[in-house]
Every structure is written in structure tokens, then in C-alpha cells.
VEXZASE-661040 format. One record per residue (C-alpha): x negated, y negated, z; residue in one letter. Coordinates in pm, whole numbers, plus 50000, padded with zeros to 5 digits. Last residue first. Example, Ala and Ser with C-alpha at 12.3 -4.5 7.8 and 13.67 -1.06 7.14 Angstrom:
residues 2
486335010650714s/487705045050780a/
This chain:
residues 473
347164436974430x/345434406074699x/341734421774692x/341924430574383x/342294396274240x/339174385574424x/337334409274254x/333744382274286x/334454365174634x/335374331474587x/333694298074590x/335344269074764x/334224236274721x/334274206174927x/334214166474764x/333744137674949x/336074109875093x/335174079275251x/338424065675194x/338744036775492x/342094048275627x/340544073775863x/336804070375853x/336364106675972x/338604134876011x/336224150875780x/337114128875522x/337784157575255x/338604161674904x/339244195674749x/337954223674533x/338714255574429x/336354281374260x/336394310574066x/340174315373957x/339064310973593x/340744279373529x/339614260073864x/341354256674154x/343034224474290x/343014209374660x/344534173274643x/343134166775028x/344534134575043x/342084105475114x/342904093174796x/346254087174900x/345574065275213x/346234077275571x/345024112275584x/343554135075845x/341564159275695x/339444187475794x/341474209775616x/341354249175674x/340534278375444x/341844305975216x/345054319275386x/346734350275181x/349994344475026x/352524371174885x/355154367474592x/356964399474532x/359304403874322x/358494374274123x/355334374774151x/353504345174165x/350754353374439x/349984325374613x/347104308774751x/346714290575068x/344704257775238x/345424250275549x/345454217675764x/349294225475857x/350554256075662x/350934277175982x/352724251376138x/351974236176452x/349494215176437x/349154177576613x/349904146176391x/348414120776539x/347164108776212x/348944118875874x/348234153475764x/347714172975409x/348244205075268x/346784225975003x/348764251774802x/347084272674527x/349484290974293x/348924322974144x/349804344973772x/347304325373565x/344554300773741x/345534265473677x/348364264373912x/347464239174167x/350174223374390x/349734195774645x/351644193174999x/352504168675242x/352484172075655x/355044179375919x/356034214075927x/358344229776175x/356794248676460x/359344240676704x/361914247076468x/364864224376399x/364724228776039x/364384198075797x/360714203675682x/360104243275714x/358264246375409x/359194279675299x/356704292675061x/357294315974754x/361334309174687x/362564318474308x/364734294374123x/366204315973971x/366854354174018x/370434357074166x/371554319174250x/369634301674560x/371764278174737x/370844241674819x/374444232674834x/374524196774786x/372284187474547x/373374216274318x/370884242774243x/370034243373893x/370244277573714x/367414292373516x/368944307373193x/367204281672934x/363694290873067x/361044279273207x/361314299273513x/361134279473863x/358754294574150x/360104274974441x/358124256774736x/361074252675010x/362924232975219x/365394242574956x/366944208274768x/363874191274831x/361914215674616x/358064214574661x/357504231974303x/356004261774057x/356634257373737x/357034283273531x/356054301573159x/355974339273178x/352324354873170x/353864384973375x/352034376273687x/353554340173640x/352084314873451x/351794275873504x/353264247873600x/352014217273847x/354194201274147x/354664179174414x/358444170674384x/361224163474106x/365064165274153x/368744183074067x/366604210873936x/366174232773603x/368224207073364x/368434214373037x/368044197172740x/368194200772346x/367974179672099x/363834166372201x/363144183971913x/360424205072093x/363124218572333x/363594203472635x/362924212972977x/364494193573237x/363684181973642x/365714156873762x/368014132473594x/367344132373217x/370794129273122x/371594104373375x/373094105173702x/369904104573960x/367164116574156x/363724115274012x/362234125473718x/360544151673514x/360344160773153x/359244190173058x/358624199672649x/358894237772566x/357274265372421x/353964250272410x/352154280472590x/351474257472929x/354864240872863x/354744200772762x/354144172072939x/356454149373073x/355674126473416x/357954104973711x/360634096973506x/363274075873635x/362974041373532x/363064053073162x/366044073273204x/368104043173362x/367274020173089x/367954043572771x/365564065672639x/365094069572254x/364574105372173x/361714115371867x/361514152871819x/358564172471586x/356514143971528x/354084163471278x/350164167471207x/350934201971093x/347964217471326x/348354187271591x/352444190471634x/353354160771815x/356504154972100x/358244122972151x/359644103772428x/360514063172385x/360884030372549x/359054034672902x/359124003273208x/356133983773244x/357993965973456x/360213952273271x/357313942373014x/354273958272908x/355553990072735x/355024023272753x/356134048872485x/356284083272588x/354564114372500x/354624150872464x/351954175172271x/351704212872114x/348904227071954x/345544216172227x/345854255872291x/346664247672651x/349664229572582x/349204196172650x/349524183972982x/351404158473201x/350334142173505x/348644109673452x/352014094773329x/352234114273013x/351184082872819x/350974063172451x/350094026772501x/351313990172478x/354643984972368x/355163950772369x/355823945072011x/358663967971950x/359343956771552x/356393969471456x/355373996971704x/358864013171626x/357804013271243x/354474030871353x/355714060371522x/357504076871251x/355264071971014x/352054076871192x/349384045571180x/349574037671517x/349824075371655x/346294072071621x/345534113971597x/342354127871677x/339834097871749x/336444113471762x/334084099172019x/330334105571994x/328314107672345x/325584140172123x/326134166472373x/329404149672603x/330864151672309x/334244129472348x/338014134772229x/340374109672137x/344224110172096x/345314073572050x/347984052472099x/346044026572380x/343664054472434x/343864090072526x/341884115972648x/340104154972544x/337094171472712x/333974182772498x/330704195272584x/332234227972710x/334264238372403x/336844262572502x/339634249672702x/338724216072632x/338714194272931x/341304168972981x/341124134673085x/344484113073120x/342354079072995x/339704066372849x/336194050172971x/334564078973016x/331024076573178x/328634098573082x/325994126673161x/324824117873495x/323454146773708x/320044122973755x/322044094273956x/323764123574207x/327044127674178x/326684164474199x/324784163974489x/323574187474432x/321814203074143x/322884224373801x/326714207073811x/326384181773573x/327644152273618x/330784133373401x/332294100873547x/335354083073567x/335544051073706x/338294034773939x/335564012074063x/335804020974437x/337284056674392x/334784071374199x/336224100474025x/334924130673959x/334294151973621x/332444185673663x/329754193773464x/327874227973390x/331554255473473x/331504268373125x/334814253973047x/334314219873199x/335284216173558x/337484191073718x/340684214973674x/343684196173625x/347084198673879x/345384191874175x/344404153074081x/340454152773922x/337604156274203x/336684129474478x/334264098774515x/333884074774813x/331464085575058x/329124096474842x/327284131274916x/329074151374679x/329284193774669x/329784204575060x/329814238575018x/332254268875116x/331944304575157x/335484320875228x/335324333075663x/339064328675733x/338794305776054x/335814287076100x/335244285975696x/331794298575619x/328854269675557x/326864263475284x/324764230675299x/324224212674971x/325884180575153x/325514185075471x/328794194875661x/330444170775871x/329734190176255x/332814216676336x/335074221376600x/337604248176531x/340924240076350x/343994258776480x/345104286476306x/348584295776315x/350324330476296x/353354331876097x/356974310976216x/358314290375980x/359744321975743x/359264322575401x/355734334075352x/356294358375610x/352704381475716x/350344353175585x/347524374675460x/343524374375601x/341224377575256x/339154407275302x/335684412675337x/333884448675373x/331654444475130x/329894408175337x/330514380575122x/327154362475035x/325224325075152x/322164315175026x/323054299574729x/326494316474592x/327674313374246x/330794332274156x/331874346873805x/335484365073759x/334524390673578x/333064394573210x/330314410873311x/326774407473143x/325134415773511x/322184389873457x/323934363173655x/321324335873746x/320124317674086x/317214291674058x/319374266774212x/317594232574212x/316824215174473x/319094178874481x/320534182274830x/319624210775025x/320154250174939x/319834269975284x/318394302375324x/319224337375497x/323034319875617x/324494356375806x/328134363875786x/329984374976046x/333504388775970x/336454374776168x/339254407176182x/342494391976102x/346064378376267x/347744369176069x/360174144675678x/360074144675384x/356604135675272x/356844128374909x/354454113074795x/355324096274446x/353614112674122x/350034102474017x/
């Protein structure tokens, strides 16, 4: 996971009536018979009223919008719908365990036809595939596997099969028939192998938890990880799976290797990202490269919280807490974005692109004091969940909220979704809200405000209204 980084509307409530309740482990009867191809929400007892509306933040980049202070609520039951005190989205507690949460914000936890979900238990470090049919989903009869790999991806297509690594291997699992397939064992490559040889430490191939493939499974980046100084990385390289190709092999020297934070590559596979902290080297900051690994250019001075995406347009961007703006930037992909200097913070004529102002080094009353978590895995918006440390009052209208964001680059506009019951000491216990590929659900981990410290998270998800798009044209 990348470093923390915690530098330092008004609406009309609609009432919405709970005609049954859906406990732990019965089984949801429910089925979509409409044949639609819309965005698909199951709801157990609990429906949006016709008339509902999502309430907007008036100023995304101004401090100052309307806050909403947490209302008093009992820890939901797990099963139990319930309608967010404040902005009245339908949400379920989905895990009963104290101790188990959803993949990091940037991945989506759910398979492609939405029947498992992969969690992670935090006292083992396992991962672990349920299916989704009863809650809890954890529970013992939901099991499907355990997945002893690592950086899990689900296919984009195939539901029974999500995608990992191993040592140097690509691998993918059936979660149908439990068979592994290795797809490429960059052991035995011929580019890869001779460094192997004569490198013996080297221990795995890695996009440091946080990189992705492109989304077609085409295009992939790597490093080189070795055992010693610190497990510190050797190489980058990028892989062409249809021609079964290294396409760009770049040897990184000290300072680059203790900088990088992740690399992945571009959501259509345009380009490889690399991204690291503060410093003088090439790879300084946040780049983009091209496959070849020849060619690099820098699209900000630093990393923070992040995850990329697509714009309204289907454009390739990444959309990040920028310490250099006080701000949460949409950044092009692209060769013609300019990087702000460290020093001046400026924003040049059409990139980077401010969504959210964060309001961490201002002098306002209402500044904000809390961490942030980027999802992008729903084309053209951005999901934002925050997070607090105890004693922390609110103030800000991001504090304990959860928002999503339009990425348009004319117009960006973000509409509250719900509030965090979270206070947050370790970093499991942060709320790490992501939404899933189709836009139908989000999910995050909660504590309730309870257990501070001890990680008794579980998991709460979000179903939205059907048409949600339409709602925020």
C-alpha cells in the first residue's frame, strides 16, 4: 500500500420506509427479470423513493460548502439495511467479523458478475473468495477459496477467474474447477532470465500492491525485487501478453529504486506509470513512460493517494491528492500535461485539472484535517472517501464523508454519497472506500467508532439507485 499521507448543500431528506429486513445468512430470493443492460442494483427490503436525488456539493474547490455532521446511530446488523442519516443512499452492513475488510480503493473486490467478492482477513493476512448470494459474506458456507498469491485481480470478463502473481510468475485461478494456470514465468524469458542468473537475490516480480494491468490483461509493468538492501528494486520492465514480448527493459539506479512507491501501466495500455516520491532523479515524482521504458515524462513533482482511470471523454488520467495544490487534481496521461514546480504550485492552462480542494495548509476555520483514498474504477468519476484520527472534531465538508466526482474536465461536480463512522488509528481501520466496475456499488471498511486502534473492522456497502448517471448529467 502507498505511504499515508496526512499533511497536515443543503437538500430535501427523503423518508424511506424498511417493509422487511434481510438477516444474516437468509437467502435473497430477489431477481432482475427486466433484461436491461443498466446499471444493476440489488436492494432487500429497502427501495429509492422516484423522487430521489443525490444532494450536490455547491463549490468543490472552495473550503467552505455545507457540512454534515454525523447523527447518532446504533452499529448496524449485519444483513440489516439502513439509509444514510444524512444523504438517504441504501446501505448494508455486508461482514459480521470483526477483523476483515474489502481489497485497497484502487481494485474492485467484486468479480465481474458481482457472485464473490474477495476480502481480506486482517489477522492472518489471508485472502479469501465468498460468494456474495447470503450474508454475511464471510460466512463459513460462502467459502469458495483461499488464494495464496499475490496483487489479486479479477478478470474483467470471466467471473470464476481473477488474475495474481507469484515469485516471477503471472498466474490465474478458476474459482469453478480451483486449477491454477501459470501465464507467463518470467523465469524462463530471455530477457529476464539472464538477469535472474547472475542477480541471485532477486526474489519476485511486483507492482508494489498498487499497480494494474491494462484492463484488457494486453499490456503489463514490473520491477525486480530483491532480498537484500532492503528489499530495495533492480529493474522495470513492461510485457506484451498477445506477442509474449518485453517491450522496454530500464535498469534503475540506487536512488530510483528507493523512491518508487508503485508502476502499473495506463488503464487502455497506452502508457507505463511509474510513481515515486520526492526527489532529483529521473524518476522523481509522478512519470509516464512509454512502453519502451525510452521515454519519460514527468506529470508531478510528487506522488499521493491515488488510482487512474477515464475521464468523461474515455481519456486516460489519474486522478490525485496533490501536495503541490492543496488539492485532488485530474492529471491527463499525456505527453503535454505540464508539471507544476515544487515551489510554485500554479496551475498551467488545462493540466493538471483541480476537482476537490482539500483545504490542508489554509488558514480556514473549516480546513480539513483527515486522509483521503481514491477510487476510479467506474469510467468518467472518481469516488473520494475520507478518514479521521481520534479527537478530531468536523469541520470540513469532506470530513467523515464519502463523495463522487464527476471527471469532467470542464466541469467536474461532486454530489455527497454517505458519511463515515470511522475514527482511525491503524491503517486497516481506514475507511479505503472503492466502487465497483460498473458504478453499482461502493464499499468501505468501518469500526463504527468502535474499538479504536484494535481493527475490528467490517465491511459497508453502498448500493445505488438504478440511472444514477442521470441523476448527476
Amino acid at each position: 500500500m502507498a505511504k499515508r499521507q496526512l499533511i497536515r448543500v443543503t437538500g430535501i431528506f427523503l423518508t424511506v420506509l424498511i417493509s422487511t429486513v434481510i438477516g444474516c445468512g437468509k437467502k435473497d430470493n430477489s431477481t432482475d427479470t427486466s433484461g436491461k443492460t443498466e446499471i444493476k442494483t440489488t436492494v432487500k427490503g429497502v427501495e429509492y423513493p422516484a423522487d430521489f436525488s443525490f444532494i450536490e456539493v455547491p463549490k468543490p474547490l472552495s473550503g467552505n460548502n455545507p457540512t454534515y455532521p454525523l447523527v447518532k446511530q446504533d452499529v448496524p446488523v449485519c444483513g440489516e439495511q439502513f439509509t444514510d442519516s444524512r444523504f438517504k443512499t441504501i446501505i448494508t452492513r455486508v461482514t459480521e467479523s470483526p477483523k476483515v475488510r474489502q481489497e485497497y480503493s484502487r481494485f474492485d473486490p467484486f468479480n465481474a458478475d458481482q457472485s464473490m467478492i474477495l476480502l481480506h482477513l486482517i489477522d492472518s493476512g489471508d485472502w479469501r473468495v465468498y460468494r456474495t448470494n447470503k450474508m454475511p459474506y464471510e460466512k463459513k458456507g460462502n467459502l469458495v477459496a483461499e488464494v495464496r498469491m499475490e496483487e489479486l485481480r479479477w478478470d474483467p470478463e470471466d467471473p470464476n477467474i481473477i488474475w495474481a502473481t507469484r515469485d516471477f510468475s503471472i498466474i490465474t485461478m478458476n474459482m469453478k474447477t480451483g486449477k491454477e494456470k501459470v501465464i507467463k514465468n518470467f523465469k524462463k524469458d530471455e530477457k529476464i532470465s539472464p538477469i535472474l542468473e547472475n542477480e541471485d537475490d532477486i526474489n519476485r516480480i511486483t507492482m508494489k500492491d498498487e499497480g494494474e494491468s491494462s484492463i484488457d490483461k494486453r499490456f503489463w509493468a514490473f520491477a525486480l525485487q530483491g532480498e537484500k538492501d532492503d528489499y530495495s528494486l533492480r529493474y522495470i520492465f513492461t510485457w506484451d501478453r498477445d506477442k509474449d514480448q518485453i517491450l522496454g527493459l530500464y535498469k534503475l539506479d540506487s536512488e530510483e529504486a528507493e523512491l518508487i512507491d508503485w508502476l502499473g501501466m495506463s488503464p487502455n495500455g497506452n502508457w507505463v506509470l511509474i510513481a515515486s516520491d520526492v526527489g532529483s532523479g529521473k524518476l522523481a515524482g509522478l512519470n509516464m513512460a512509454n512502453k519502451e521504458l525510452t521515454e519519460f515524462h514527468r506529470l508531478a513533482p510528487s506522488t499521493g493517494h491515488s488510482d487512474v482511470g477515464l475521464d468523461t471523454e474515455g481519456n486516460e488520467v489519474l486522478v490525485m491528492q496533490n501536495s503541490q495544490t492543496d488539492n485532488i487534481d485530474l492529471i491527463p496521461i499525456d505527453l503535454n500535461t505540464k508539471a507544476m514546480t515544487e515551489d510554485s504550485g500554479k496551475y498551467q492552462e488545462g493540466n493538471p485539472i483541480p476537482i476537490v480542494k482539500l483545504y490542508y495548509n489554509s488558514e480556514s476555520s473549516k480546513g480539513f484535517n483527515g486522509g483521503v483514498h481514491i477510487s476510479c474504477n467506474f469510467p468518467g468519476y472518481a469516488l473520494i472517501s475520507t478518514h479521521n484520527e481520534p479527537d478530531v472534531k468536523e469541520q470540513n465538508w469532506l470530513d467523515r464523508s464519502i463523495v463522487i466526482v464527476k471527471l469532467d474536465r470542464k466541469k467536474p461536480r461532486a454530489f455527497y454519497l454517505a458519511k463515515v463512522y470511522n475514527t482511525t488509528v491503524e491503517y486497516w481501520e481506514e475507511t479505503h472506500g472503492t466502487i465497483s466496475v460498473d458504478g453499482s456499488k461502493v464499499l468501505w471498511a468501518s469500526n463504527w467508532n468502535e474499538n479504536v486502534g484494535k481493527e475490528k473492522c467490517f465491511v459497508l456497502q453502498l448500493d445505488m439507485p438504478n440511472d444514477w448517471v442521470k441523476m448527476v448529467e
